[in-house]
Residue, then its C-alpha position, 0 to 999 in steps of 0.5 A: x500500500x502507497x501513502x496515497x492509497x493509505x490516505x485515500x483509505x482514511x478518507x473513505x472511512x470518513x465517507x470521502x472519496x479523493x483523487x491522487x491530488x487531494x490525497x497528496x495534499x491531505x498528506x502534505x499538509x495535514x500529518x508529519x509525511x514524511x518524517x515528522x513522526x512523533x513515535x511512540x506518543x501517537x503509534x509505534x510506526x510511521x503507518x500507525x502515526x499517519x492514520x491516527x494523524x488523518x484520522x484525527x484530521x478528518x474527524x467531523x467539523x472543521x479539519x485542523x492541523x494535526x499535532x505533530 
């Protein structure tokens, strides 16, 4: 699995569907991709930190930057 497909993945299971563009500037912008992990705080691997940054990124209301 792709970072991509990863952030694609995270966005479906919030009801959205994005294309490869807005899925890199999720990724990009809204989680430490691709080398500001905070590990173990937030998981214990990079994949494990990228999902708990998107899903805390498309939690329901207004999407804000994800602690790093």
């Amino acid at each position: 699995m792709t970072w991509l497909e990863l952030t694609k993945e995270e966005a479906s299971k919030a009801g959205l569907t994005l294309d490869d563009e807005e899925a890199d500037y999720i990724l990009w912008e809204y989680t430490g991709f691709p080398s500001y992990w905070d590990i173990p705080r937030m998981g214990a691997a990079p994949e494990e930190v990228c999902r708990n940054q998107l899903a805390q990124h498309f939690k329901p209301g207004e999407p804000e930057q994800c602690s790093q």
